[in-house]
N, C-alpha and C positions, 0 to 999 in steps of 0.2 A: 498202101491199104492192106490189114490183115483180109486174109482170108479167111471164111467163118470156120470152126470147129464142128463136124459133123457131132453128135449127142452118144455118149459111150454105147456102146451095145448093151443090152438085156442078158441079163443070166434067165437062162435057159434050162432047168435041170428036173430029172423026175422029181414029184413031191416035195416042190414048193407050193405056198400057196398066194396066190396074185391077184391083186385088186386090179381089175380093168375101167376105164369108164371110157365112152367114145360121146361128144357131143356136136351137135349141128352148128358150121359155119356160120358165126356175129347172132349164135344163140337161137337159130333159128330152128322149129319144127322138124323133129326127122320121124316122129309118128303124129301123123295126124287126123287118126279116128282109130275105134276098136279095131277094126280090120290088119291095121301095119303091126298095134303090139301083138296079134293072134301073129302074123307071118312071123314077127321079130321071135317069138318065142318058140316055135315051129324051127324055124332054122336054128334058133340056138339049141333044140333039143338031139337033132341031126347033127352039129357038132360036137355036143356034148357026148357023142354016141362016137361020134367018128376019130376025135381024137382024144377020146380017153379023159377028160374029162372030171372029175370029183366035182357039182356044182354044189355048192352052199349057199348064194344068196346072189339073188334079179331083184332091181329095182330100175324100173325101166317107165323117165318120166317123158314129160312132150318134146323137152329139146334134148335128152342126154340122158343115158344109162349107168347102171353101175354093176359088174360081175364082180362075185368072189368067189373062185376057184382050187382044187389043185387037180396039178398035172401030174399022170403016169408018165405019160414020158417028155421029153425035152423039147416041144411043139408049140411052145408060144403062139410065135409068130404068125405060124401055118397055120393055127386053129381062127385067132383073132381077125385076120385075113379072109378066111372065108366067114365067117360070120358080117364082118362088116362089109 
């Protein structure tokens, strides 16, 4: 039996700019009343702040979101992590 292939790593670099979207497990709810998109948007203004950030465009539906970004610095990862 092969062993799986871990998924190549993410280029990381200042000022690219990166489509994110993250959605809830078999589609399911990950805001489910005005209150969670107020915190969702709340904390992503804190990251937007913290890791430098350039935000360009939230669309943030019942099951699944969608950023587009650029980064100052090479902080993908770090930023998308604490946001989610």
């Amino acid at each position: 039996m092969r062993a799986a292939m871990a998924r190549p790593l993410r280029f990381q670099y200042a000022g690219l700019a990166y489509h994110v979207m993250a959605r809830g497990n078999n589609k399911m709810r990950i805001f489910l009343d005005d209150l969670d998109y107020a915190r969702f948007i709340g904390i992503l203004g804190e990251v937007r702040e913290q890791y430098e950030l350039d935000l360009w465009l939230v669309c943030a539906m019942p099951n699944h979101y969608h950023l587009v970004f650029r980064t100052r610095r090479p902080n993908l990862s770090r930023a998308i992590r604490q946001l989610n």
